[in-house]
FIROMAR-768774 format. One record per residue: residue number from 1; x, y, z of N, C-alpha, C in turn. Coordinates in nm, 4 decimals. Atoms other than C-alpha are relative to their C-alpha. Layout:
FIROMAR-768774
(site NUM; (X; Y; Z); (X; Y; Z); (X; Y; Z))
...
end
This chain:
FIROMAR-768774
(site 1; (-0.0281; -0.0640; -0.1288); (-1.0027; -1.4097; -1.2131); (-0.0772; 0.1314; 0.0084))
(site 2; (0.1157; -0.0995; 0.0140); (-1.2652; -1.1662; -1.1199); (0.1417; 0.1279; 0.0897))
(site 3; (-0.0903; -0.1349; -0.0092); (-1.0824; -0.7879; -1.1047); (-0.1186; 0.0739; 0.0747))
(site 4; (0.0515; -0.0960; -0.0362); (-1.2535; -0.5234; -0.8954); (0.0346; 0.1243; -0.0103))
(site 5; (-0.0557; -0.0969; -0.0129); (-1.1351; -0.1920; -0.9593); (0.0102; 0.1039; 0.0942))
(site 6; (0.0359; -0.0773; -0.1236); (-1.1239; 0.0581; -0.7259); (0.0551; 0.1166; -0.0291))
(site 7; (-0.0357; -0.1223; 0.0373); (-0.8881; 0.3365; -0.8353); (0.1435; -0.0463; -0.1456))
(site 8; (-0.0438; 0.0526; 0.1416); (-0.7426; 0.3457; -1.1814); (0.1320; 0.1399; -0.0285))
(site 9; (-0.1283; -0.0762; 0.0146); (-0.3460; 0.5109; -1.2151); (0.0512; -0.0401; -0.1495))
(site 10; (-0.0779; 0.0074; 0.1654); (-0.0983; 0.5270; -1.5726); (-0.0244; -0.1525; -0.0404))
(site 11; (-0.0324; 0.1203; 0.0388); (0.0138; 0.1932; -1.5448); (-0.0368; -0.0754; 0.0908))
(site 12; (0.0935; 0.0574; -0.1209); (-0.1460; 0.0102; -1.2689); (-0.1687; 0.0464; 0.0364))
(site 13; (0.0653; 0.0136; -0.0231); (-0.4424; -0.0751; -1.1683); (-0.0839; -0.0178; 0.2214))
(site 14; (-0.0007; 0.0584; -0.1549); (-0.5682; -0.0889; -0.7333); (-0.1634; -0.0314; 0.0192))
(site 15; (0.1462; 0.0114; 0.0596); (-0.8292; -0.3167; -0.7356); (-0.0105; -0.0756; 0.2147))
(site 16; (0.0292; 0.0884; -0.1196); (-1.0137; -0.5330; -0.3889); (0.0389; -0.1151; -0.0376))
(site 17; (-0.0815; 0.0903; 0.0267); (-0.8602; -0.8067; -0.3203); (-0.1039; -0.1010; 0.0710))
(site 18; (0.1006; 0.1371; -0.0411); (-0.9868; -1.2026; -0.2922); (0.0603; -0.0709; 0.0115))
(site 19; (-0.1041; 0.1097; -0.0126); (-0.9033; -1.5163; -0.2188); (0.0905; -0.0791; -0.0782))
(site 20; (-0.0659; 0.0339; 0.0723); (-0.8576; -1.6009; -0.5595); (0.1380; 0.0148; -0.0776))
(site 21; (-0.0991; -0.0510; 0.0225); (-0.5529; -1.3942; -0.5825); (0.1436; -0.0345; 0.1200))
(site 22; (-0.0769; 0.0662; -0.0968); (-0.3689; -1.6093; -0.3188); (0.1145; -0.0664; -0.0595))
(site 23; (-0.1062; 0.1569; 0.0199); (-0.2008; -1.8798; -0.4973); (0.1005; 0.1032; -0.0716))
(site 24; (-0.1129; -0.0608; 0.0571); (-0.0331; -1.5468; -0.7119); (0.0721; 0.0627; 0.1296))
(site 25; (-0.0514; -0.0375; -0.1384); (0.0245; -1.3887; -0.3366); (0.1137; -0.0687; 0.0766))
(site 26; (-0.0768; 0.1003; -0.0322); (0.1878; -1.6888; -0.1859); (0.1086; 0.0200; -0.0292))
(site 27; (-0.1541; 0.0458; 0.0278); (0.5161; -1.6922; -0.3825); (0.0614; 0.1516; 0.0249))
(site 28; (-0.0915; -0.1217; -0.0733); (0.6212; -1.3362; -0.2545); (0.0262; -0.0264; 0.0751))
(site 29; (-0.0423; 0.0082; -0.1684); (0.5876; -1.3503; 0.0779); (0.0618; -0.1209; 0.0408))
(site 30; (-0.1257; 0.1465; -0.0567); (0.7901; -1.6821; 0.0730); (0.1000; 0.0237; -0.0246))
(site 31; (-0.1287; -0.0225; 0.0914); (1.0453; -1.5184; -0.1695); (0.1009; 0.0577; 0.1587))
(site 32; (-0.0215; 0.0102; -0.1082); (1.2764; -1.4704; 0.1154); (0.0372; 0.1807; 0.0165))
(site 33; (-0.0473; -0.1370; -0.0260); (1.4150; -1.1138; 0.0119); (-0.1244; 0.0836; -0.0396))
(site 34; (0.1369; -0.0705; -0.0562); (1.0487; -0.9697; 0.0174); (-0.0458; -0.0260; 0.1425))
(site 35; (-0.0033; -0.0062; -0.1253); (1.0009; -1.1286; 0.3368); (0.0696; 0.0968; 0.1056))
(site 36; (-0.1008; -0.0923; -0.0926); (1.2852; -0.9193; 0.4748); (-0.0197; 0.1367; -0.0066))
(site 37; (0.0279; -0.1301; 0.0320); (1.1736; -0.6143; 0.3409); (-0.1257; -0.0045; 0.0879))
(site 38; (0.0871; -0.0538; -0.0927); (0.8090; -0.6587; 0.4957); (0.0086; -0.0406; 0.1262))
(site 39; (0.0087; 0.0720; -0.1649); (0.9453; -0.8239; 0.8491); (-0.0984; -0.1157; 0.0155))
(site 40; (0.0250; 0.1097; -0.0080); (0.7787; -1.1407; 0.7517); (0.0804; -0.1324; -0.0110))
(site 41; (-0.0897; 0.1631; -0.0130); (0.9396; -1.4914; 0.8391); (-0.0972; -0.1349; -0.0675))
(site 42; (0.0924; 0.0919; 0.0722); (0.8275; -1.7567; 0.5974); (0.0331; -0.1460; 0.0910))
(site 43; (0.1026; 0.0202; 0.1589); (0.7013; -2.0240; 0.4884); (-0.1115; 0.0638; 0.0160))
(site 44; (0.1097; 0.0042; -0.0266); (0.3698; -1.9325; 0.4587); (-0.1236; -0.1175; -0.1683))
(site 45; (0.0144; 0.0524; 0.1143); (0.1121; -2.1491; 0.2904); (-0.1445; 0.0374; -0.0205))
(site 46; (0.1465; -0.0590; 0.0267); (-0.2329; -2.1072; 0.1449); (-0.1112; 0.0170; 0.1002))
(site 47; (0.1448; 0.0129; -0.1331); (-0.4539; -2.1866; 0.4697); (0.1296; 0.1586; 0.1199))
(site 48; (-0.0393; -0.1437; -0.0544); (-0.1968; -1.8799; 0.6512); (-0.0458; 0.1209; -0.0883))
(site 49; (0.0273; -0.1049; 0.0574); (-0.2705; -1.6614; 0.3647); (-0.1130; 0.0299; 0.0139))
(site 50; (0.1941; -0.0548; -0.0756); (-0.6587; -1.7266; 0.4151); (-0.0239; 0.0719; 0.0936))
(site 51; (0.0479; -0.0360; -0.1484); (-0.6173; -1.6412; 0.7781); (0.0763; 0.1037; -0.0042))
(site 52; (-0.0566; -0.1266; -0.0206); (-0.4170; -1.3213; 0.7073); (-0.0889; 0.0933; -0.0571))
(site 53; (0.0514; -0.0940; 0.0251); (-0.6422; -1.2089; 0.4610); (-0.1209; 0.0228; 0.0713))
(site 54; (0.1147; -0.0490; -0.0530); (-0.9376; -1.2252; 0.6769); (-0.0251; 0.0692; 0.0864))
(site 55; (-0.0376; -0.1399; -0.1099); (-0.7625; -0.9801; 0.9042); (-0.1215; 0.0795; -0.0407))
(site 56; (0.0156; -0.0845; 0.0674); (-0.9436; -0.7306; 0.6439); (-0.1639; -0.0368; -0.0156))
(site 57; (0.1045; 0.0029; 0.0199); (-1.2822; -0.8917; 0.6477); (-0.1318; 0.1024; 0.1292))
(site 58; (0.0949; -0.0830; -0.0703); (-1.5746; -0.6485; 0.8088); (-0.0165; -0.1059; 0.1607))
(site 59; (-0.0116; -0.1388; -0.0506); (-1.5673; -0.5597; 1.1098); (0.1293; 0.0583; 0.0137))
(site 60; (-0.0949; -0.0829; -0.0113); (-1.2166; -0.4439; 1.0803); (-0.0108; 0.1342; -0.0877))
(site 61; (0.0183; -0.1381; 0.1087); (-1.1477; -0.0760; 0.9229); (0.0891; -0.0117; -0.0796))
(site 62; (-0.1579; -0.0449; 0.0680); (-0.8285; -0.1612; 0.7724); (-0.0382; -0.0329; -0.1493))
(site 63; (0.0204; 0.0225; 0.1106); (-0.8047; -0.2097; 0.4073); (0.1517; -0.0559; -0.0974))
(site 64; (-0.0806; 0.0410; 0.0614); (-0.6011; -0.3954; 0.1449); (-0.0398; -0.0362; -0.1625))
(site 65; (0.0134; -0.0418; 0.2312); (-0.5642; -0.3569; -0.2269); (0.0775; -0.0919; -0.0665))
(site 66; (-0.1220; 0.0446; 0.1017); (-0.3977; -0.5777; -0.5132); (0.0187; 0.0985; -0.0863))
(site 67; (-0.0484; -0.0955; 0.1520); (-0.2080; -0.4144; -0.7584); (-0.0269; -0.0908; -0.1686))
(site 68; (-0.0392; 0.1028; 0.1109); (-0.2309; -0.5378; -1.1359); (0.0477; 0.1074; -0.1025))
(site 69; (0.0105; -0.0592; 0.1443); (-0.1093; -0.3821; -1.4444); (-0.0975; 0.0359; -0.0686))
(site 70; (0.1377; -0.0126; 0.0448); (-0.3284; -0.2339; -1.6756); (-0.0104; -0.0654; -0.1073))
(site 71; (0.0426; 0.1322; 0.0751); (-0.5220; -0.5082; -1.8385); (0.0912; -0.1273; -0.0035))
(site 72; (-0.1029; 0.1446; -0.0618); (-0.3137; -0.7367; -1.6749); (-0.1001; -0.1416; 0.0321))
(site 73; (0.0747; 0.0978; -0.0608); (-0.4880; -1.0508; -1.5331); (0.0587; -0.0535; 0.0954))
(site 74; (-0.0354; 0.1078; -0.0864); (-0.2651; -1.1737; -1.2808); (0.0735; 0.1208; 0.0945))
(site 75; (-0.0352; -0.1234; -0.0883); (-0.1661; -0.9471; -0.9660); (0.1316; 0.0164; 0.0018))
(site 76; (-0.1012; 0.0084; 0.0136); (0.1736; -0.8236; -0.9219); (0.0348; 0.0613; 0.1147))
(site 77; (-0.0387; -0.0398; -0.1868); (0.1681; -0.6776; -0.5554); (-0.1650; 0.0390; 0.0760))
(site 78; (0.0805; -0.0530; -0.1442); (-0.0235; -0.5854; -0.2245); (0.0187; 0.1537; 0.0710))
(site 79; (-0.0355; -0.1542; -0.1123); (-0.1026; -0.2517; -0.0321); (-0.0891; 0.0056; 0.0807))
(site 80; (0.1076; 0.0437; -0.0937); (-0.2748; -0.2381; 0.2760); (0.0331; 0.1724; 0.0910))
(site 81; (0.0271; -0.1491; -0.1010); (-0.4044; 0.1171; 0.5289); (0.0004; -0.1102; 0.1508))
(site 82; (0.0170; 0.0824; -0.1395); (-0.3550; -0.0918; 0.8836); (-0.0130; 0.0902; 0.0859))
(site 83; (0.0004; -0.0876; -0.1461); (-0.4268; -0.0081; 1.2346); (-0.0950; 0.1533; -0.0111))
(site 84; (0.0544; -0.1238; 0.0193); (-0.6899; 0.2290; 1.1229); (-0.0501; 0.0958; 0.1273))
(site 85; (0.0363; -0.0547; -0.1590); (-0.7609; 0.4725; 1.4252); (-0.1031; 0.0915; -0.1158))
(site 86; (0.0827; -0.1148; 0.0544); (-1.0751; 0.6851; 1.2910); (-0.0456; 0.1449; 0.0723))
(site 87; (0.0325; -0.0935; -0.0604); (-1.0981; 0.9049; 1.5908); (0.1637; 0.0895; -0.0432))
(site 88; (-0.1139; -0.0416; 0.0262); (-0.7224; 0.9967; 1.5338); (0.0303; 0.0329; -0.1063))
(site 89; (-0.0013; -0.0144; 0.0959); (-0.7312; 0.9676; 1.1945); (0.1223; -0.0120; -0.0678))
(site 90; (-0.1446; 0.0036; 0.0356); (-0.4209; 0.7593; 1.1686); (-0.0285; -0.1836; -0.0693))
(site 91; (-0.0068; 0.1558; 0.0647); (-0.3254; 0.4261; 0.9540); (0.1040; 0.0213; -0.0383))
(site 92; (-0.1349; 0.0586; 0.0725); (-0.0110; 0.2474; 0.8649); (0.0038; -0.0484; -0.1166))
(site 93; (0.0035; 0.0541; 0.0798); (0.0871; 0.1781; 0.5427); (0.1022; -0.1256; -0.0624))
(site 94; (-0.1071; 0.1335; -0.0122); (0.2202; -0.1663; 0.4290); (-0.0040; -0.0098; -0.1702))
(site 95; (-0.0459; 0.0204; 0.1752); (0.3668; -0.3010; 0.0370); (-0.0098; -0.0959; 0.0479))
(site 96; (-0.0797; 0.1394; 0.0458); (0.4590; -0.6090; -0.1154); (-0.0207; 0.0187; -0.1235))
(site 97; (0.0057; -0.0043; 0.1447); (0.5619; -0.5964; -0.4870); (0.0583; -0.2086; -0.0850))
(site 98; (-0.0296; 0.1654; 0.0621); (0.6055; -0.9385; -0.7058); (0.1505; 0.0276; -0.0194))
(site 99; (-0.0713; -0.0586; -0.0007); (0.9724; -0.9232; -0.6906); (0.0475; -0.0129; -0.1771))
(site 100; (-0.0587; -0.1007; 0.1508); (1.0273; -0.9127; -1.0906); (-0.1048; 0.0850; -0.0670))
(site 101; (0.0450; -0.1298; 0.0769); (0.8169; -0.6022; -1.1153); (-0.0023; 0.0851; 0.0856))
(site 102; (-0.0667; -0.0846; -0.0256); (1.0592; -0.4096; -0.9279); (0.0544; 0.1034; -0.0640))
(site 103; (-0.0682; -0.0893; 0.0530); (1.2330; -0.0987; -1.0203); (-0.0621; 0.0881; -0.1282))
(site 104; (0.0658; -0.0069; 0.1159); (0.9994; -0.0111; -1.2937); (-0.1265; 0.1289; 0.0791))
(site 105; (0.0938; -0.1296; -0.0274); (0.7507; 0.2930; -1.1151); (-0.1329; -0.0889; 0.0737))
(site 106; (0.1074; 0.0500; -0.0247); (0.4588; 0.0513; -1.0490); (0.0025; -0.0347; 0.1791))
(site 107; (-0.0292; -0.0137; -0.1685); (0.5579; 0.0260; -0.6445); (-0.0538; 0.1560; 0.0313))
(site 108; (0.0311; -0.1282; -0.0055); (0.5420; 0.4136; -0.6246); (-0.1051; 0.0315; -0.0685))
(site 109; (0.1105; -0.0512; 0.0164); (0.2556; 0.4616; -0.8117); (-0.0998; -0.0750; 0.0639))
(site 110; (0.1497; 0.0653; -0.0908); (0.0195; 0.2145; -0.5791); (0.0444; 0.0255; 0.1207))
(site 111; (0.0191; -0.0836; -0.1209); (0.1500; 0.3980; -0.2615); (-0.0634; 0.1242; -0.0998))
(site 112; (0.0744; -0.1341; 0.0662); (0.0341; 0.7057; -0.4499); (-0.1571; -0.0121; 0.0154))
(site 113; (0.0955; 0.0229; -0.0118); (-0.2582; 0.5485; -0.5287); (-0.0735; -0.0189; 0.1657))
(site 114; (0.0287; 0.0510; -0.0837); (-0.3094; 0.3829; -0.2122); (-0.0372; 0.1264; 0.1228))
(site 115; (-0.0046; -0.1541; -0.1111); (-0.2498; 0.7515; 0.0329); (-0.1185; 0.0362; -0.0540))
(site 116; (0.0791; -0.0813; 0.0412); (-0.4776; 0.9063; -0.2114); (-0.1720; -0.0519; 0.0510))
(site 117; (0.1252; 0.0403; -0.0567); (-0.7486; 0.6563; -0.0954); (-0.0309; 0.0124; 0.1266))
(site 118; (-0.0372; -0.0079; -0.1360); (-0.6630; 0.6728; 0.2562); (-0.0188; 0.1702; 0.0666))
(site 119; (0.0070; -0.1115; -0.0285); (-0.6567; 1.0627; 0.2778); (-0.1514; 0.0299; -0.0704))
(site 120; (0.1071; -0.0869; 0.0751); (-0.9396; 1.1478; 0.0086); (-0.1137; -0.0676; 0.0294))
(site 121; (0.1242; 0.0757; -0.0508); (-1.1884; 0.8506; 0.0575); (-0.0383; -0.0401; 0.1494))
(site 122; (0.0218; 0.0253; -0.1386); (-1.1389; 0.7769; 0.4438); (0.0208; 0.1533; 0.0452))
(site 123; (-0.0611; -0.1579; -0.0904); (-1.0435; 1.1162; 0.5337); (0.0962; 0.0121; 0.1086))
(site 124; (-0.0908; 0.0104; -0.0875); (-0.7389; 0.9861; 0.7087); (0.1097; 0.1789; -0.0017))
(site 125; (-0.0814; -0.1215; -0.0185); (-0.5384; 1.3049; 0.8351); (0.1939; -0.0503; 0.0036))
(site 126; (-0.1546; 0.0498; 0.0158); (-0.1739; 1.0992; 0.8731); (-0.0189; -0.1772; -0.0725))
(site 127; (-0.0744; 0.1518; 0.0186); (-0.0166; 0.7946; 0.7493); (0.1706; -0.0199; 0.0065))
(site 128; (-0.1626; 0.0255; -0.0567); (0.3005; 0.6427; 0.9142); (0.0337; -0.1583; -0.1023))
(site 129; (-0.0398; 0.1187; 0.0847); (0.5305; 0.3894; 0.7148); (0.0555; -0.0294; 0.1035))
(site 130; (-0.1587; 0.0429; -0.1069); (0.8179; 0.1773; 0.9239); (0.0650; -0.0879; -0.1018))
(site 131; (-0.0477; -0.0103; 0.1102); (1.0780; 0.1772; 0.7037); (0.1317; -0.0683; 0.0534))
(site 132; (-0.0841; 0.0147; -0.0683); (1.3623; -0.0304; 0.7329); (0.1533; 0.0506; -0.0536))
(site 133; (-0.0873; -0.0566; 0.0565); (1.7060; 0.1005; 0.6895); (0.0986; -0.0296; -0.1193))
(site 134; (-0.0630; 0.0548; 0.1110); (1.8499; -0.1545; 0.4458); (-0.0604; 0.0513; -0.1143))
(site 135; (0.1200; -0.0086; 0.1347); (1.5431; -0.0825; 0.2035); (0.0306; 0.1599; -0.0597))
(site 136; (0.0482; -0.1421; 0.0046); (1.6483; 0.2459; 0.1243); (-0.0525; 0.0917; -0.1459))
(site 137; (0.0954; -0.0284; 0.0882); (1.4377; 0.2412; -0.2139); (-0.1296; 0.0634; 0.0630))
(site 138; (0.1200; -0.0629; -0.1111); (1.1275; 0.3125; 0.0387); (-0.0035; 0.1024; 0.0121))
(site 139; (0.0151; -0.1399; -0.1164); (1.2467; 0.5863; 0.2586); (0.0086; 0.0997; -0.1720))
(site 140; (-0.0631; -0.1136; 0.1327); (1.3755; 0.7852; -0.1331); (-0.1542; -0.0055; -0.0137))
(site 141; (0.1545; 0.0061; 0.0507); (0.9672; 0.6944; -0.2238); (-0.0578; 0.0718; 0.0892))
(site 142; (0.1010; -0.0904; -0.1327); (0.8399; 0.8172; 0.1086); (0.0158; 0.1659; -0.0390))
(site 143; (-0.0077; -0.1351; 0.0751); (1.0234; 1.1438; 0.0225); (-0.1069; 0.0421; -0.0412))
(site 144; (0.0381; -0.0348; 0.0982); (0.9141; 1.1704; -0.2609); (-0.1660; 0.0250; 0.0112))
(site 145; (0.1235; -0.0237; 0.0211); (0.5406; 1.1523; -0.1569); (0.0157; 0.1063; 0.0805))
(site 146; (0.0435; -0.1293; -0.0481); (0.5493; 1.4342; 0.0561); (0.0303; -0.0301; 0.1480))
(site 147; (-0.0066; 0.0164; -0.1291); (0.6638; 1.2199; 0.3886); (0.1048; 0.0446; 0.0810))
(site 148; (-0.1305; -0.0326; -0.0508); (0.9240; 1.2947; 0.6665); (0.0200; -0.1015; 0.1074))
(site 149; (-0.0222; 0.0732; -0.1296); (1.1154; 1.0994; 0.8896); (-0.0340; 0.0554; 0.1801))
(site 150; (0.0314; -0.0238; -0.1168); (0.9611; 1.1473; 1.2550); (0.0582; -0.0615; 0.1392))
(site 151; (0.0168; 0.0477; -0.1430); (1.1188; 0.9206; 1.4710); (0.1074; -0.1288; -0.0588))
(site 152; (-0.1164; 0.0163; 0.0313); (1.3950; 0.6459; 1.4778); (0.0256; -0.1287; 0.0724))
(site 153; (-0.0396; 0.0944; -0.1143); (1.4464; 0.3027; 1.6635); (0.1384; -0.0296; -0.0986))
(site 154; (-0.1094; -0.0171; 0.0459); (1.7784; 0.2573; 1.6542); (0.0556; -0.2223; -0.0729))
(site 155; (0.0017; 0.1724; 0.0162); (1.7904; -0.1674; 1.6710); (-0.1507; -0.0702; -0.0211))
(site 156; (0.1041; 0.0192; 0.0122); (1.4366; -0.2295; 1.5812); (-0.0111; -0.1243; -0.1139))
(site 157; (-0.0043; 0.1349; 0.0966); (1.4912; -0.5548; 1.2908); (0.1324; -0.0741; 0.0570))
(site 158; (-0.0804; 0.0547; 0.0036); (1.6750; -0.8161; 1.3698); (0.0285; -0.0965; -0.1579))
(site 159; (0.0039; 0.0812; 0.0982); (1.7821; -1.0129; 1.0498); (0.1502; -0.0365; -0.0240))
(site 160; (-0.1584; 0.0195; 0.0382); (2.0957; -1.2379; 1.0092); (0.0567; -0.0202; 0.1696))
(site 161; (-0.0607; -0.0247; -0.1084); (2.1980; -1.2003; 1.3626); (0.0359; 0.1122; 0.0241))
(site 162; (-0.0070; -0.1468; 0.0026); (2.2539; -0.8028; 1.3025); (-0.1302; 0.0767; -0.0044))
(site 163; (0.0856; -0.1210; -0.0420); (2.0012; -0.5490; 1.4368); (0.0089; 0.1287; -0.0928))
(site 164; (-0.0263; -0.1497; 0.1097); (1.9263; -0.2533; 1.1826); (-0.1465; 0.1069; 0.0284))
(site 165; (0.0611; -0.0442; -0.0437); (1.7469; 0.0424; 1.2540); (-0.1183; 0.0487; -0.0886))
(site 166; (0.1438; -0.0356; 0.0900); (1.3719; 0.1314; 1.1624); (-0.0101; 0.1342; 0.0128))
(site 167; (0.0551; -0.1297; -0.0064); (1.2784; 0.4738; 1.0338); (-0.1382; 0.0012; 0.0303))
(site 168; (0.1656; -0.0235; 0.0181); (0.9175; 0.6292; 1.1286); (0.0297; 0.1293; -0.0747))
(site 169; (-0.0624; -0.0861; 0.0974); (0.8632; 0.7881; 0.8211); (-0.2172; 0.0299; 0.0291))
(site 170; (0.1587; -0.0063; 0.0231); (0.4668; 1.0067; 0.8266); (-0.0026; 0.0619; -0.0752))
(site 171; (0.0034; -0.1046; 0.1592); (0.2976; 1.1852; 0.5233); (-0.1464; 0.0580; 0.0870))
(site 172; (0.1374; -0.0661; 0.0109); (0.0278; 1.4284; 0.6103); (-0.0938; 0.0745; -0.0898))
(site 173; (0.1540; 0.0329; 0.0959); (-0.3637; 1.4619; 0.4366); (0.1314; 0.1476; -0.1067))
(site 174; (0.0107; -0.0595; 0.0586); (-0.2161; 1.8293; 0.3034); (0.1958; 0.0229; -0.0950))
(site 175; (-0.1259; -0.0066; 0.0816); (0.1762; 1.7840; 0.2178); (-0.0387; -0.1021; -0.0905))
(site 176; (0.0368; 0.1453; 0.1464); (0.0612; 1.4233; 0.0185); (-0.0663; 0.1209; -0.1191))
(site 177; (0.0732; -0.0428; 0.1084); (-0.1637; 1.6726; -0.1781); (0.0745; 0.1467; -0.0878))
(site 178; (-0.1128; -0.1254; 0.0988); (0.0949; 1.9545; -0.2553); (0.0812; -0.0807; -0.0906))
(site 179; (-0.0897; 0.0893; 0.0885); (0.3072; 1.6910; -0.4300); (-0.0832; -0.0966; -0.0736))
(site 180; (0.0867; 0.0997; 0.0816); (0.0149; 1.4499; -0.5787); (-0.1024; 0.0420; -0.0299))
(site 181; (0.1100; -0.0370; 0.0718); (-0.2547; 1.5012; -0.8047); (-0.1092; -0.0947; 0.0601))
(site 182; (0.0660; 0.1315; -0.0423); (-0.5677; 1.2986; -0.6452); (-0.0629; -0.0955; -0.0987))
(site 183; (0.0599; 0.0428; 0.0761); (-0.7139; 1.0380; -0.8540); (-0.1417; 0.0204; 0.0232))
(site 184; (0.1750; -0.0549; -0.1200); (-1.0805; 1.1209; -0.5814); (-0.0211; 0.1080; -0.0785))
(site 185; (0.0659; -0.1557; 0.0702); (-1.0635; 1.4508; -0.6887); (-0.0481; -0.0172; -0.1536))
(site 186; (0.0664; -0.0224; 0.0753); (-1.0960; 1.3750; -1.0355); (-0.1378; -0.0331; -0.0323))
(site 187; (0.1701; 0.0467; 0.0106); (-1.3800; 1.1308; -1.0271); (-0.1013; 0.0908; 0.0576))
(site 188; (0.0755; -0.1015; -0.0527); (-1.5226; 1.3990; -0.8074); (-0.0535; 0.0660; -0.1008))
(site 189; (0.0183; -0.1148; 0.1758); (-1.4955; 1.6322; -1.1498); (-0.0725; -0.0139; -0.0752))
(site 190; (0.0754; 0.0280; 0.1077); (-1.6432; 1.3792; -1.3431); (-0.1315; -0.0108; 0.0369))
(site 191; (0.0803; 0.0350; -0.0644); (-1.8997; 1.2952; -1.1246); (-0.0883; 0.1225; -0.0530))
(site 192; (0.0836; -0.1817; -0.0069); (-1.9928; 1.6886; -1.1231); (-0.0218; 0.0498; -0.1507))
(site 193; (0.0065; -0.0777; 0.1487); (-1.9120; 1.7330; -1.4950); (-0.1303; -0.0865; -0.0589))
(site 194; (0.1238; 0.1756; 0.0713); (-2.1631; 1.3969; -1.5891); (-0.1398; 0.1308; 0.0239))
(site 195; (0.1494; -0.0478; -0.0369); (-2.4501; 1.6112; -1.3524); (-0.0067; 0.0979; -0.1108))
(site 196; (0.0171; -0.1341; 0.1159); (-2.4089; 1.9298; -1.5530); (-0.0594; -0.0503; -0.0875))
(site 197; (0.0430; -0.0019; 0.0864); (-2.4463; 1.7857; -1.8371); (-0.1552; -0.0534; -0.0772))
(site 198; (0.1343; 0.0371; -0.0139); (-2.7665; 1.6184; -1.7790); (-0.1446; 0.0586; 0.0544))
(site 199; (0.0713; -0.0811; -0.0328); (-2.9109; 1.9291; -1.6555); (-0.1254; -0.0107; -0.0710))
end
C-alpha cells in the first residue's frame, strides 16, 4: 500500500490519500455509530466511496488526508479541509476515526495536524467544525485546539426520530497557534537550518 506522507506528528502519521485505501475506508462509514457522528446514512459501497473520493480530485481546493500510525500500514481514519473559500479564507473541517482506535489521542492529534496544514500551508485564516451535541468528545477537542463555539442550530440532526442540536464551533489562524506548536514551522527551521549549513 503505497503511503504518502505529508506531515509527520508523535504517533500518527497524515499522509494523501488513494483509492487503495478504500476497502480499509469502507467499514467505518458503514459502522453505523461513526455514521452518526459524521451525519452519514449508510450503506455505502466501494463504487460510492470512488465517487466521494473524487470530490477531492483537481479542480477542487478541498483536501483530504488518511491518518496511519507510525509505521503502520493500514489506515486508521480520515480528515478532510472542505468548502475551501480562498478569497475568505475559510474551510470546514471533517473526521472519521476507525472506531477501535478511539479514545487513545490519535483523533486529536490529526485535527492538530490537519489545522496546522490548513492555516500554515494554505494560509487559511478560519476553520469552522459542526459539531454535534451528542458527540461531546469533539466539542472538549475543539476547545482544546484553541476553538469557540460561534453559533447554535438548535434542531439541526435528526437521528432516531429525535432532533439534537448542532454546535458551530471556529478556530482562528492565531488562537490555533497560541495553543499548538506547528509541525510547517518546523520544517521551515529545517529547511533554513539544512541552507546554513551548506553555506
Amino acid at each position: 500500500m503505497d503511503k504518502y506522507i505529508i506531515l509527520k506528528g508523535q504517533k500518527i502519521d497524515l499522509c494523501a490519500t488513494n483509492p487503495q485505501f478504500l476497502n480499509s475506508i469502507a467499514p467505518w462509514v458503514n459502522d453505523m455509530e461513526s455514521a452518526i457522528f459524521i451525519g452519514r446514512t449508510p450503506p455505502y459501497n466501494i463504487v460510492a466511496e470512488e465517487m466521494w473520493l473524487k470530490r477531492y480530485d483537481p479542480p477542487s481546493q478541498d483536501k483530504i488526508f488518511t491518518i496511519f500510525e507510525k509505521d503502520g500500514d493500514v489506515p486508521i481514519g480520515v480528515t478532510s479541509l472542505d468548502s475551501v473559500n480562498y478569497i475568505d479564507r475559510t474551510a470546514y473541517l471533517g473526521a472519521i476515526l476507525s472506531p477501535n482506535k478511539r479514545n487513545n489521542s490519535f483523533g486529536k492529534e490529526a485535527l492538530i495536524l490537519t489545522m496546522d496544514f490548513g492555516f500554515n500551508a494554505m494560509n487559511l485564516h478560519t476553520i469552522i467544525g459542526n459539531m454535534y451535541e451528542f458527540n461531546s468528545r469533539i466539542l472538549n477537542i475543539s476547545n482544546f485546539l484553541g476553538g469557540r463555539e460561534v453559533g447554535y442550530i438548535r434542531e439541526g440532526r435528526c437521528v432516531g426520530g429525535k432532533y439534537y442540536p448542532i454546535h458551530i464551533c471556529e478556530t482562528i489562524d492565531a488562537e490555533f497557534r497560541e495553543k499548538n506548536i506547528s509541525t510547517i514551522d518546523k520544517i521551515i527551521k529545517h529547511i533554513a537550518d539544512s541552507n546554513e549549513q551548506h553555506k
